[in-house]
Biopython code that builds the backbone (N, CA, C, O; Angstrom):
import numpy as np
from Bio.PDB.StructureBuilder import StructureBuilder

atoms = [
    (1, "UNK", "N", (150.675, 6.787, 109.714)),
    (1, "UNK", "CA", (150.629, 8.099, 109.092)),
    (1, "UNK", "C", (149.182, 8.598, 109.096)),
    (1, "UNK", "O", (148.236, 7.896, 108.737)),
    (2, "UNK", "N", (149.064, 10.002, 109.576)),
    (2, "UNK", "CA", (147.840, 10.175, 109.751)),
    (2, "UNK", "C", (146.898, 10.790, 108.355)),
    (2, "UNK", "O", (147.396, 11.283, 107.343)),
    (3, "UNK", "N", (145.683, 10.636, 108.583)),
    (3, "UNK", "CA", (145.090, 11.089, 106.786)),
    (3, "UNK", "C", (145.168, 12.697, 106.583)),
    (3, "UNK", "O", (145.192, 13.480, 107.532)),
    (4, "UNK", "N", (145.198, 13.010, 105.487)),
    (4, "UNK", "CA", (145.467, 14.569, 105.229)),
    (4, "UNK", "C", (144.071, 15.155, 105.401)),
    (4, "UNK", "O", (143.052, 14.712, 104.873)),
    (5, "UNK", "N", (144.146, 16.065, 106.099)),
    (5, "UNK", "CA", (142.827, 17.293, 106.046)),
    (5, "UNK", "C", (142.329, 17.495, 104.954)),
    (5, "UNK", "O", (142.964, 17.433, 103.901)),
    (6, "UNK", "N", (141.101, 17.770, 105.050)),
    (6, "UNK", "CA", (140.847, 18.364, 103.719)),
    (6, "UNK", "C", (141.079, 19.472, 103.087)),
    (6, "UNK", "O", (140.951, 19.693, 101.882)),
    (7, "UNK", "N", (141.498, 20.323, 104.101)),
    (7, "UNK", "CA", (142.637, 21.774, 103.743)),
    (7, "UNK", "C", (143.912, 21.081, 102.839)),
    (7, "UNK", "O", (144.210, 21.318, 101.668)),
    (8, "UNK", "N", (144.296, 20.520, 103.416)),
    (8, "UNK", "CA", (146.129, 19.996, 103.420)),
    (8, "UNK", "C", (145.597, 19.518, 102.159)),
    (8, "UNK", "O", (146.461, 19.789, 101.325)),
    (9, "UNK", "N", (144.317, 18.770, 101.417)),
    (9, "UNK", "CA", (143.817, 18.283, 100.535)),
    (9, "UNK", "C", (143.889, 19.131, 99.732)),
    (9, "UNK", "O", (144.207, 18.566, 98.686)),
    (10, "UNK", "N", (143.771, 20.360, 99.536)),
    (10, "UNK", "CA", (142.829, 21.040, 98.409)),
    (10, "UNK", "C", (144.513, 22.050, 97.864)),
    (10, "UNK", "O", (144.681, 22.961, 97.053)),
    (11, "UNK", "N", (145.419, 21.339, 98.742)),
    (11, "UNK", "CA", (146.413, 22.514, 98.328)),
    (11, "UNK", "C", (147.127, 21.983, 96.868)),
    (11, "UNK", "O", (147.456, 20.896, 96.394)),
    (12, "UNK", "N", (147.169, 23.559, 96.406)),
    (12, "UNK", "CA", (147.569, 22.810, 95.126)),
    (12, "UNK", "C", (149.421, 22.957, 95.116)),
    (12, "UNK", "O", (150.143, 23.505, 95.949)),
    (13, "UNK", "N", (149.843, 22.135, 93.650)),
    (13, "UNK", "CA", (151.390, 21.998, 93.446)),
    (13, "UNK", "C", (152.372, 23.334, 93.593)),
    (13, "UNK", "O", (153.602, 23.287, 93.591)),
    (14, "UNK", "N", (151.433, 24.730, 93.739)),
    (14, "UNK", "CA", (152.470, 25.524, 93.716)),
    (14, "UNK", "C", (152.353, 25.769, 95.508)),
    (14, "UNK", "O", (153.062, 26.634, 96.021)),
    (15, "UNK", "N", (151.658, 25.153, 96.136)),
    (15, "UNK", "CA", (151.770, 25.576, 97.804)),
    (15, "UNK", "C", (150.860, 26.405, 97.831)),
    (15, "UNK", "O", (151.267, 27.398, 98.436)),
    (16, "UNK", "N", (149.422, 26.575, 97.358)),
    (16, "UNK", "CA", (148.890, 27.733, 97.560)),
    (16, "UNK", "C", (147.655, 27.258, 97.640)),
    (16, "UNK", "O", (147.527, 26.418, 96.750)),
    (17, "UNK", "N", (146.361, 27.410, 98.461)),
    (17, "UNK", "CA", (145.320, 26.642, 99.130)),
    (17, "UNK", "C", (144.314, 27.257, 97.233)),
    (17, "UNK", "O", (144.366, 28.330, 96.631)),
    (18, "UNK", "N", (143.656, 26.126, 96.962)),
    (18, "UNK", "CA", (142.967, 25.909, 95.794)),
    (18, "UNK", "C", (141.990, 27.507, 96.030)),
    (18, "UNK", "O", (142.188, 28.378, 95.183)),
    (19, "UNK", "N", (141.139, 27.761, 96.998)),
    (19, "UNK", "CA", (140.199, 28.757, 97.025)),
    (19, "UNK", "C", (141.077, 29.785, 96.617)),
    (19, "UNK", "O", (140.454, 30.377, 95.735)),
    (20, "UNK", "N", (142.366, 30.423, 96.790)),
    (20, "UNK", "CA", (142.898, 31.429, 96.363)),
    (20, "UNK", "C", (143.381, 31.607, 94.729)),
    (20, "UNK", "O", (143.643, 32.640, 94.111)),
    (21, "UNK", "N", (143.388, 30.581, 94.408)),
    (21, "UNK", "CA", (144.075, 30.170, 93.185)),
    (21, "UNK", "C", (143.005, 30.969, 92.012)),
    (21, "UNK", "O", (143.241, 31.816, 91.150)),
    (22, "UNK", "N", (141.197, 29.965, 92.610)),
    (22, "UNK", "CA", (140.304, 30.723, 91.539)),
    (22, "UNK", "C", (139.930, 31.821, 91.838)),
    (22, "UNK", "O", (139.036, 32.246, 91.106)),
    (23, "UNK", "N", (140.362, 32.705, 92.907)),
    (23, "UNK", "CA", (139.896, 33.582, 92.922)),
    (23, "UNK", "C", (140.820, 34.657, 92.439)),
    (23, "UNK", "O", (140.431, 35.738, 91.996)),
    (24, "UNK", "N", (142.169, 34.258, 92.563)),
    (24, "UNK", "CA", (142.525, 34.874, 91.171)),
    (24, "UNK", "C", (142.686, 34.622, 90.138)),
    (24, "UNK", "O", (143.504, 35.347, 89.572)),
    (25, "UNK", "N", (142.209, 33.788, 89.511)),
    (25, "UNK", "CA", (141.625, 33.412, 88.060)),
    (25, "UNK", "C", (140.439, 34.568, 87.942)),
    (25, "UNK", "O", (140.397, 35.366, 87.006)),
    (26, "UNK", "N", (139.748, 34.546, 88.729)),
    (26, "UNK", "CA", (138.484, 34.992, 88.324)),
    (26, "UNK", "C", (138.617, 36.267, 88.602)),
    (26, "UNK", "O", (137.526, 36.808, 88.420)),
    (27, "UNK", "N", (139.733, 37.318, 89.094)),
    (27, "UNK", "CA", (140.271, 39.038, 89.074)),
    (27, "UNK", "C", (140.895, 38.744, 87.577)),
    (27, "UNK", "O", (140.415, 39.582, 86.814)),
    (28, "UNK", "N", (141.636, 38.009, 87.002)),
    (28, "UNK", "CA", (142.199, 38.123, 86.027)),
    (28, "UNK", "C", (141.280, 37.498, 84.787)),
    (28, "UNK", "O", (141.971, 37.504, 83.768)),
    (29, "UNK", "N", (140.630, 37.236, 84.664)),
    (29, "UNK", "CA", (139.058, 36.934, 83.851)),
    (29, "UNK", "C", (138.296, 38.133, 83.655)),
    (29, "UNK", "O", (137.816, 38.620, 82.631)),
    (30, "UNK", "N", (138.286, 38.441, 84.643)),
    (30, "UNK", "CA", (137.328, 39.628, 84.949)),
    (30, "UNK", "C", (138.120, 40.994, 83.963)),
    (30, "UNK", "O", (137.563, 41.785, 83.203)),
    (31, "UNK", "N", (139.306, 40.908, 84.254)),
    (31, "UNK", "CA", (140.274, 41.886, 83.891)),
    (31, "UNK", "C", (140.097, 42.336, 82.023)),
    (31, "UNK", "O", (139.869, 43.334, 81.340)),
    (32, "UNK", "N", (140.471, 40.360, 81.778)),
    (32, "UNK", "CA", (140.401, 40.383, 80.227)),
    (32, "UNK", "C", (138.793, 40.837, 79.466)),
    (32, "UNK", "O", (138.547, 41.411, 78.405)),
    (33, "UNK", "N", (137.978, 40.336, 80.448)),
    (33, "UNK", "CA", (136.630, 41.031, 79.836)),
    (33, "UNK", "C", (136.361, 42.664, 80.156)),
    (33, "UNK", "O", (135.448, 43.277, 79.602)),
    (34, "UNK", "N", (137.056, 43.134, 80.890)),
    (34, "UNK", "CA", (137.015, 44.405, 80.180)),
    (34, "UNK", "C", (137.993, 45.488, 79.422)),
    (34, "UNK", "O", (137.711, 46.641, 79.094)),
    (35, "UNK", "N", (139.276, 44.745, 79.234)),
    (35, "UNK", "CA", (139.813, 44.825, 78.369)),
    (35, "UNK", "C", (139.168, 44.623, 77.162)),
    (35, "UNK", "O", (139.491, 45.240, 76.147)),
    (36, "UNK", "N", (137.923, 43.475, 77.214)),
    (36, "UNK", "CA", (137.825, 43.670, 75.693)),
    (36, "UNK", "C", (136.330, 44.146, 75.620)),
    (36, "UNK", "O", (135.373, 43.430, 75.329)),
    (37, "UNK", "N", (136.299, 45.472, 75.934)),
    (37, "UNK", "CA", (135.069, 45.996, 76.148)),
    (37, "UNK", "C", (134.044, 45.502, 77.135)),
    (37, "UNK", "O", (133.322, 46.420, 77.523)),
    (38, "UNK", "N", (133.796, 44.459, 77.597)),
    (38, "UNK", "CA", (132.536, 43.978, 78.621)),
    (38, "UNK", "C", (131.616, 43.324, 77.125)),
    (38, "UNK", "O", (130.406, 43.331, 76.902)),
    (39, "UNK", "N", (132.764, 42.798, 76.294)),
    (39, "UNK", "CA", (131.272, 42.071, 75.371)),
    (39, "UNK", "C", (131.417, 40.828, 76.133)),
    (39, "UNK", "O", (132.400, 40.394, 76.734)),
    (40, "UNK", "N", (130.116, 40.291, 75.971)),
    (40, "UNK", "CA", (130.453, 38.848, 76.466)),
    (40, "UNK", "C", (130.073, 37.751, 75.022)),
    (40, "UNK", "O", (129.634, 37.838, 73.875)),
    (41, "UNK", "N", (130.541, 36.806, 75.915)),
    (41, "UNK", "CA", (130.385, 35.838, 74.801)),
    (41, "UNK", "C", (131.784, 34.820, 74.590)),
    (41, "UNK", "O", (132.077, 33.938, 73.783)),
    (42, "UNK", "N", (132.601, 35.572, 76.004)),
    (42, "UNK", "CA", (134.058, 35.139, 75.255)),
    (42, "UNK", "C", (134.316, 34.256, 76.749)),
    (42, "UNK", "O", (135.454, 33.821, 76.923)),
    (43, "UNK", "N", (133.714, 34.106, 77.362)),
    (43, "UNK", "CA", (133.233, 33.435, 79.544)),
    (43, "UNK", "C", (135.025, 32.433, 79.269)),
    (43, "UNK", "O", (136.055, 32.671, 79.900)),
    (44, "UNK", "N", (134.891, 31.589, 78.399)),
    (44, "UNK", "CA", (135.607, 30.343, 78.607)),
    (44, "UNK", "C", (137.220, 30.568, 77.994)),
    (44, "UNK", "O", (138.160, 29.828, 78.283)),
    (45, "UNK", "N", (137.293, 31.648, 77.170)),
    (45, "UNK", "CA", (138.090, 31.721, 76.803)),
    (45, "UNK", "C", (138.992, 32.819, 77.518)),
    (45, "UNK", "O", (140.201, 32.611, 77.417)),
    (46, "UNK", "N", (138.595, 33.986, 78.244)),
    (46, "UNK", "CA", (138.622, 34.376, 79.177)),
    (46, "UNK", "C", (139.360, 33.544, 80.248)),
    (46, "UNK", "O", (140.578, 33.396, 80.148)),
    (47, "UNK", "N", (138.775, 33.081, 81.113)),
    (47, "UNK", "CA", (138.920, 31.842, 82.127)),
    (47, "UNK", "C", (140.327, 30.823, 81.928)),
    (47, "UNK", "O", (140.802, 30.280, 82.926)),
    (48, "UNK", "N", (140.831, 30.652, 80.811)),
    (48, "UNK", "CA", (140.978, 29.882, 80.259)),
    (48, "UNK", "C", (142.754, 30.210, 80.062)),
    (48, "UNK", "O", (143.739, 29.560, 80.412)),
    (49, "UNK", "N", (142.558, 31.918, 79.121)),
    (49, "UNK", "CA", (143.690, 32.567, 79.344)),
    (49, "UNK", "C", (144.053, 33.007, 80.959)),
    (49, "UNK", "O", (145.188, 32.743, 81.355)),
    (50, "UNK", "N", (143.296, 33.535, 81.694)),
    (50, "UNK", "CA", (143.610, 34.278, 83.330)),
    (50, "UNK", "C", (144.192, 32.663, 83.812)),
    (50, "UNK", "O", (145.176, 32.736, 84.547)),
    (51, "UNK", "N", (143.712, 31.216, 83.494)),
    (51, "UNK", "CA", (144.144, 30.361, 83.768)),
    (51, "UNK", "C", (145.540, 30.488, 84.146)),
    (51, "UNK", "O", (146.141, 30.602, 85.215)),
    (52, "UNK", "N", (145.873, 30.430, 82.866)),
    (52, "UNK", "CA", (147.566, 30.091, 82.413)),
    (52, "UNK", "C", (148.348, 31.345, 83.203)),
    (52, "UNK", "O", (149.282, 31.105, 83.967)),
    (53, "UNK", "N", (147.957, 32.470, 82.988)),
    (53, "UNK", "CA", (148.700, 33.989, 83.252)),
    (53, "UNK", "C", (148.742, 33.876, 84.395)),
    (53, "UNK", "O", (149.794, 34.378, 84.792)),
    (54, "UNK", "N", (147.702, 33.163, 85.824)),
    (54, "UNK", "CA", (148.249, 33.166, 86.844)),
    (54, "UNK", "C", (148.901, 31.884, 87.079)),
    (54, "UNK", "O", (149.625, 31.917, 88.074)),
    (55, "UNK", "N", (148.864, 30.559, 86.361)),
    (55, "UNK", "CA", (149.744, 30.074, 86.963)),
    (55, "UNK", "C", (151.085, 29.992, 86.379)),
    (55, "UNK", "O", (151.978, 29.222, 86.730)),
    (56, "UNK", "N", (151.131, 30.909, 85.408)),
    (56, "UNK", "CA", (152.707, 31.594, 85.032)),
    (56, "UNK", "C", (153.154, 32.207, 86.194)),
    (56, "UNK", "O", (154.143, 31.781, 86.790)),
    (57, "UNK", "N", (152.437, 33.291, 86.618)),
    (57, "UNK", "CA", (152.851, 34.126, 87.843)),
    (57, "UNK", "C", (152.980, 33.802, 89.229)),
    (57, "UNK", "O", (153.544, 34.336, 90.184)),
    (58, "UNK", "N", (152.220, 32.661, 89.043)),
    (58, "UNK", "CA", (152.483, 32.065, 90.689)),
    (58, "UNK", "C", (154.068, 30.956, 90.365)),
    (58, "UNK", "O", (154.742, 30.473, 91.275)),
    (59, "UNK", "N", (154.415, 30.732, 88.528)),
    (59, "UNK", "CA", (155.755, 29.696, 88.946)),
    (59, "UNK", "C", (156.450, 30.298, 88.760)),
    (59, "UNK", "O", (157.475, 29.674, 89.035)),
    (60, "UNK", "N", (156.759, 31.430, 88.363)),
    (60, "UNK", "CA", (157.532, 32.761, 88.251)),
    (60, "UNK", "C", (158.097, 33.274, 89.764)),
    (60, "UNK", "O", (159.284, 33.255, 90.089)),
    (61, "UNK", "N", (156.880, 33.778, 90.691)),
    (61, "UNK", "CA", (157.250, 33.969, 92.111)),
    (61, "UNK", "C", (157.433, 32.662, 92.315)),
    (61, "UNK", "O", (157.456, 32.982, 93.503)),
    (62, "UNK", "N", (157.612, 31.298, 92.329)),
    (62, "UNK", "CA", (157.782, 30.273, 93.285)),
    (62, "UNK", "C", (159.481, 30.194, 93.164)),
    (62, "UNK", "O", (160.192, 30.186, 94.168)),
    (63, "UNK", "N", (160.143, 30.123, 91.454)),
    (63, "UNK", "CA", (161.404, 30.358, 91.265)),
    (63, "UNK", "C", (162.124, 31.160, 91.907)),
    (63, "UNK", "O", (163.106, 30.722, 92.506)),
    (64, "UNK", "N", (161.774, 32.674, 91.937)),
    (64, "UNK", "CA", (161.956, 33.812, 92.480)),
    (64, "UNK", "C", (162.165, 33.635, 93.631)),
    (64, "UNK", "O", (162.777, 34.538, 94.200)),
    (65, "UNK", "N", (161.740, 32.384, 94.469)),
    (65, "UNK", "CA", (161.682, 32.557, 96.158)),
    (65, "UNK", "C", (162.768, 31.450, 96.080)),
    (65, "UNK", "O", (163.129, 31.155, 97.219)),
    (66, "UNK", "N", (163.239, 30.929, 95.375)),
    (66, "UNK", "CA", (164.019, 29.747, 95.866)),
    (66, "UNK", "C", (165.219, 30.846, 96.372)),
    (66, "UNK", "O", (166.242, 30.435, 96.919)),
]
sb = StructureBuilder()
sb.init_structure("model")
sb.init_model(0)
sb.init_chain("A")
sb.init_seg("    ")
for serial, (resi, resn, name, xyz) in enumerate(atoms, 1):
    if name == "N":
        sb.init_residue(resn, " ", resi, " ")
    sb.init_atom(name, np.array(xyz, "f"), 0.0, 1.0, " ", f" {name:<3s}", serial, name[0])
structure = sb.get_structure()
């Protein structure tokens, strides 16, 4: 059996290559900080929620496709 790429590596459990994943974390981070005015101070908690909300939405569409 041959060894996995380091692409084939980085993919994560919903089928979706890791670089795309934070980069929408980080549109939906971005989102909540200016929702809450552009104060900062809130970086992790931010991050943290866009976390979860996209990988709600990515197991939401994964169901959806079965």
């Amino acid at each position: 059996m041959a060894a996995m790429s380091s692409k084939e590596n980085t993919q994560t459990t919903l089928g979706r290559p890791r670089e795309k994943m934070i980069e929408m974390i980080q549109e939906k981070a971005y989102e909540l900080y200016e929702r809450r005015g552009r104060i900062s101070g809130h970086e992790w908690e931010d991050w943290f929620e866009a976390e979860k909300m996209v990988k709600r939405e990515l197991g939401n569409s994964r169901r959806k496709a079965r």
